[in-house]
Backbone as CSV, one residue per row, in Angstrom:
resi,resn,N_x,N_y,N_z,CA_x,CA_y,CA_z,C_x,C_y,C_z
1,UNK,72.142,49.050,55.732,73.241,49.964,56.008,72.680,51.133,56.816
2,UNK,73.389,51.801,57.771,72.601,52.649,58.812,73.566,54.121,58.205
3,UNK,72.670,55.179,58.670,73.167,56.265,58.374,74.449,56.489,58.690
4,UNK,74.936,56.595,59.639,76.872,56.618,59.654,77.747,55.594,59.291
5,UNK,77.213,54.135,58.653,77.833,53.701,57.933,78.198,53.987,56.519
6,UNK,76.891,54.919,56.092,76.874,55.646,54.701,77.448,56.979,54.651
7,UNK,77.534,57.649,55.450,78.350,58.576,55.438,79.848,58.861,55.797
8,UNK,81.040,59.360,54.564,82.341,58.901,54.794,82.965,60.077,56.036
9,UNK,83.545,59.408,56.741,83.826,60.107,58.029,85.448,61.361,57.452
10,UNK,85.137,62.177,57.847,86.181,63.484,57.848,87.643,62.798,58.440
11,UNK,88.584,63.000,58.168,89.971,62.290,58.283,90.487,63.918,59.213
12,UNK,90.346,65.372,59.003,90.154,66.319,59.873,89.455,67.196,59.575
13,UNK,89.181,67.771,60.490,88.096,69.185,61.151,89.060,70.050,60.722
14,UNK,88.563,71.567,59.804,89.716,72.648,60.055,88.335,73.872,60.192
15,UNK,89.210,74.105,60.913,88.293,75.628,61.175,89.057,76.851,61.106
16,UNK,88.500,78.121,60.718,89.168,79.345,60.537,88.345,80.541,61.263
17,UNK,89.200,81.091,61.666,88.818,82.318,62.511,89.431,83.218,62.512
18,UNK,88.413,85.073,61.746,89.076,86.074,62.207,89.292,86.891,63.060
19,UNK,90.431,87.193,63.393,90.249,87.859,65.164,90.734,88.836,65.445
20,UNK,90.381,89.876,65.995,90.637,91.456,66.110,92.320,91.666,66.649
21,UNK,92.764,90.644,67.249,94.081,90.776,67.986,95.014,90.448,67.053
22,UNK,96.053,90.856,67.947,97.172,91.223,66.627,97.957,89.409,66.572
23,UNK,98.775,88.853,65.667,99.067,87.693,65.669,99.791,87.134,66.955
24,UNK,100.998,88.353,67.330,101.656,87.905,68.250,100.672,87.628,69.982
25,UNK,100.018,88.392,69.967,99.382,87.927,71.157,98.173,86.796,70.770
26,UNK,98.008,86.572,69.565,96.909,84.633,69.162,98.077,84.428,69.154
27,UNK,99.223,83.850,69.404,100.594,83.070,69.178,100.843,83.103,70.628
28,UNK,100.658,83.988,71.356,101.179,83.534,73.082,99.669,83.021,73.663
29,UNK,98.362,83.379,73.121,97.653,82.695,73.622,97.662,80.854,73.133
30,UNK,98.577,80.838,72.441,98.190,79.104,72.097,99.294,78.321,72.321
31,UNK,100.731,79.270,73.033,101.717,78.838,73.225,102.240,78.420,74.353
32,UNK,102.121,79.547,75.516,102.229,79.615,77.300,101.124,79.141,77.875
33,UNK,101.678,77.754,78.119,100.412,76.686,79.212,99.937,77.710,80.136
34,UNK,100.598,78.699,80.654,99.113,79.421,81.163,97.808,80.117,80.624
35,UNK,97.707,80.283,79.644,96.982,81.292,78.672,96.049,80.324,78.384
36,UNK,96.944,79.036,77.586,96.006,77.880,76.829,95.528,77.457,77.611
37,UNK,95.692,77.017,79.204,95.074,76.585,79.946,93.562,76.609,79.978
38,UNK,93.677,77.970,79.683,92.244,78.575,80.148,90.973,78.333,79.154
39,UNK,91.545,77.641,77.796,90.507,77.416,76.835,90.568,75.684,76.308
40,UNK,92.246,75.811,77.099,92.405,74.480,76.081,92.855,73.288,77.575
41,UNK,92.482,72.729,78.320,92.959,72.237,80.067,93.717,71.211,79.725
42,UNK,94.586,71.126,80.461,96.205,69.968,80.321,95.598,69.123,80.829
43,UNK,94.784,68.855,81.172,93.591,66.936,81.290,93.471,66.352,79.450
44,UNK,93.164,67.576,78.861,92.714,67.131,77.509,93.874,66.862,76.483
45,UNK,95.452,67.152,77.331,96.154,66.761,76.316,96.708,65.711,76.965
46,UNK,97.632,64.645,75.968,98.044,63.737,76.126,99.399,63.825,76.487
47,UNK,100.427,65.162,75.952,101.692,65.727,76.745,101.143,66.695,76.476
48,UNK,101.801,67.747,77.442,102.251,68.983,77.800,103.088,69.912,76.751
49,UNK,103.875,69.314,76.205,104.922,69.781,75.068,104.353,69.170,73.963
50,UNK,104.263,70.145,72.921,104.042,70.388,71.688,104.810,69.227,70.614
51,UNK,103.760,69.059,70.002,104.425,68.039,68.894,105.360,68.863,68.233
52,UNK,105.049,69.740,67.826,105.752,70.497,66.493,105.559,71.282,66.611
53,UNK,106.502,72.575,66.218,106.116,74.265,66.438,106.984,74.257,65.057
54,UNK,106.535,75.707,64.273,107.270,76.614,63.796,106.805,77.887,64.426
55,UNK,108.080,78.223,65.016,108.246,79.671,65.744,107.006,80.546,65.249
56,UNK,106.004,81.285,65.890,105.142,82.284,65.910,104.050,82.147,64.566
57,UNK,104.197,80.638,63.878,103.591,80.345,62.698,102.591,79.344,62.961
58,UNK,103.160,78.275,63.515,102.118,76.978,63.760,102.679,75.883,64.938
59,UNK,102.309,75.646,65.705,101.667,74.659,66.769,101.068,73.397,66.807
60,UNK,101.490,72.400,67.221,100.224,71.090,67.147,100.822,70.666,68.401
61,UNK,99.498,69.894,68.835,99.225,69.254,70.182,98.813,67.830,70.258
62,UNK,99.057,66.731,70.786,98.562,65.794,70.939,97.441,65.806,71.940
63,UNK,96.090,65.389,71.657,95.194,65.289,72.538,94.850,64.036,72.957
64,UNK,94.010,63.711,74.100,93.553,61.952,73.827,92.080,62.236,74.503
65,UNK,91.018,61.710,74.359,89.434,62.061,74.731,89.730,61.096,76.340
66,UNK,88.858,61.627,76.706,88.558,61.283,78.559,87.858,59.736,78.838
67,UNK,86.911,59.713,77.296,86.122,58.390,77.377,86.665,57.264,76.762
68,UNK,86.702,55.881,76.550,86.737,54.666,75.740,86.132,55.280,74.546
69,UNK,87.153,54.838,73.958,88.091,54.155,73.660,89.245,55.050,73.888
70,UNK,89.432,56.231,73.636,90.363,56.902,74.759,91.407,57.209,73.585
71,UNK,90.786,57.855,72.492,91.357,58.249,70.722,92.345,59.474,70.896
72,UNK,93.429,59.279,70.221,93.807,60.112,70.653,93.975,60.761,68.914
73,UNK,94.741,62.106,69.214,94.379,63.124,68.015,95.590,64.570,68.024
74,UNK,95.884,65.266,67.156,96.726,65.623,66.653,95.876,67.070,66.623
75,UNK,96.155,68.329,67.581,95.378,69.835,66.931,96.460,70.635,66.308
76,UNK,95.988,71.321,65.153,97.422,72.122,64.905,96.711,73.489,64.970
77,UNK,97.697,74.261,65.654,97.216,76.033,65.440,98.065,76.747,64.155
78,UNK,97.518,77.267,63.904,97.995,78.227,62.362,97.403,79.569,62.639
79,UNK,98.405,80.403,62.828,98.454,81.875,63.352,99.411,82.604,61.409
80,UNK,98.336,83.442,61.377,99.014,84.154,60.453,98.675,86.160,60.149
81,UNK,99.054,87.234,59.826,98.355,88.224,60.098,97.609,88.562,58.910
82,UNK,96.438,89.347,59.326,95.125,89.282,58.544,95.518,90.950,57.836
83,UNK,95.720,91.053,56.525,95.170,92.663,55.983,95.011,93.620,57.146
84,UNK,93.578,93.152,57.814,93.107,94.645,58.158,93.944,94.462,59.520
85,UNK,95.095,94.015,59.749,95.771,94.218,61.261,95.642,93.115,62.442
86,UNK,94.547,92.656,62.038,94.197,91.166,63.056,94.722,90.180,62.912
87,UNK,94.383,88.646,62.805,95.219,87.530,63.037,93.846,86.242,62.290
88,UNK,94.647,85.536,61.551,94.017,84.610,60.740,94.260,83.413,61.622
89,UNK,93.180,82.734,62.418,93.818,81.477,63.215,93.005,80.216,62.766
90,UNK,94.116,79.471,62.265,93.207,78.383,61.567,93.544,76.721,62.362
91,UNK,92.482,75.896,62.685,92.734,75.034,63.237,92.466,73.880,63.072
92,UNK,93.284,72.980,62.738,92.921,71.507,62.301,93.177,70.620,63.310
93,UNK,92.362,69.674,63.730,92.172,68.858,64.446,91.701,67.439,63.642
94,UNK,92.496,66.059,63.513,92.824,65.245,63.161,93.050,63.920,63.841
95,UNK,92.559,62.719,63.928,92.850,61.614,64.361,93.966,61.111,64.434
96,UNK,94.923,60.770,64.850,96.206,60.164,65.281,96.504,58.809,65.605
97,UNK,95.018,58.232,65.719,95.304,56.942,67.054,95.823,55.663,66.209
98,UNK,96.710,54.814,66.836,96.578,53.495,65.887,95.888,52.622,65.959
99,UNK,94.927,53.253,66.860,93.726,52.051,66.691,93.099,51.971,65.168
100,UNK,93.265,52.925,64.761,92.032,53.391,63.789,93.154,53.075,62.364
101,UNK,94.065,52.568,62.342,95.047,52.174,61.191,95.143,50.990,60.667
102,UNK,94.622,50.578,59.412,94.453,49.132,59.429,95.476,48.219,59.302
103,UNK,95.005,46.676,60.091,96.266,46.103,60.328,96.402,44.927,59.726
104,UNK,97.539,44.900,59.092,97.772,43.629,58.174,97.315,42.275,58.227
105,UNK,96.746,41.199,57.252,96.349,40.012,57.925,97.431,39.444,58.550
106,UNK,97.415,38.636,59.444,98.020,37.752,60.241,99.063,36.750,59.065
107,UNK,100.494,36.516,59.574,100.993,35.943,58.836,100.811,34.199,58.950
108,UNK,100.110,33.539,59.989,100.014,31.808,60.197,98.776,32.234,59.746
109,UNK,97.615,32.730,58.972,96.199,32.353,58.578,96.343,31.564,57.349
110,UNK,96.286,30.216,57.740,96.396,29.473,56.244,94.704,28.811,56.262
111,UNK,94.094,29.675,56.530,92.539,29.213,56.330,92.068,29.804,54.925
112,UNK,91.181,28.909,54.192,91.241,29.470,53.398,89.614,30.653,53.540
113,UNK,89.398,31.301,52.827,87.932,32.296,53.226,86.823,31.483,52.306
114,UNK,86.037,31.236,53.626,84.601,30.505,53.109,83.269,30.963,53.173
115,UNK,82.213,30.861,52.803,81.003,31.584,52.365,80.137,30.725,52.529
116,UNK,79.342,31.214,54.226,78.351,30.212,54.935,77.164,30.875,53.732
117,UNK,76.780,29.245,53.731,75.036,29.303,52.780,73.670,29.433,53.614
118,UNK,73.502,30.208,53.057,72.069,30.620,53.432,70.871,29.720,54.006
């Protein structure tokens, strides 16, 4: 068994960040394709328009990677305001693809399962 077969793979990434700016401006930076552009490039998403918003609260994006297998993935932004006046931005990033969903056996397999000897 090789090392990343032994280790169970993360289903999502969340990350949290505190940030000196106030919520409403982390909420237009992750909202107006021009802003996001600049951190987040419309090559790396898979649409343009947002999976899901709640108004000035949370955000998700469909992404898809550049390379093969070409996975695609689900980011959500979570904007909330922090105590001392700043902005709590928390971000989960998650697999989406149906490649990666397992798929039922085949309904004509009338083989039965056999066990080559050694």
């Amino acid at each position: 068994m090789s090392e990343a077969e032994a280790r169970p793979q993360a289903k999502v990434l969340e990350f949290e960040y505190r940030l000196d700016a106030p919520p409403e401006k982390v909420w237009r930076a992750v909202t107006i394709p021009a802003f996001r552009e600049k951190w987040l490039p419309r090559q790396d998403l898979a649409d343009r328009e947002p999976v899901a918003t709640i108004p000035g609260k949370e955000i998700s994006y469909r992404m898809r990677d550049d390379d093969p297998p070409f996975l695609e993935s689900i980011v959500t932004f979570r904007v909330a305001p922090d105590p001392d006046g700043g902005t709590v931005l928390r971000i989960a990033h998650g697999l989406a693809d149906a490649q990666l969903t397992p798929r039922p056996p085949v309904a004509n397999d009338n083989m039965p399962v056999l066990m080559r000897a050694a």
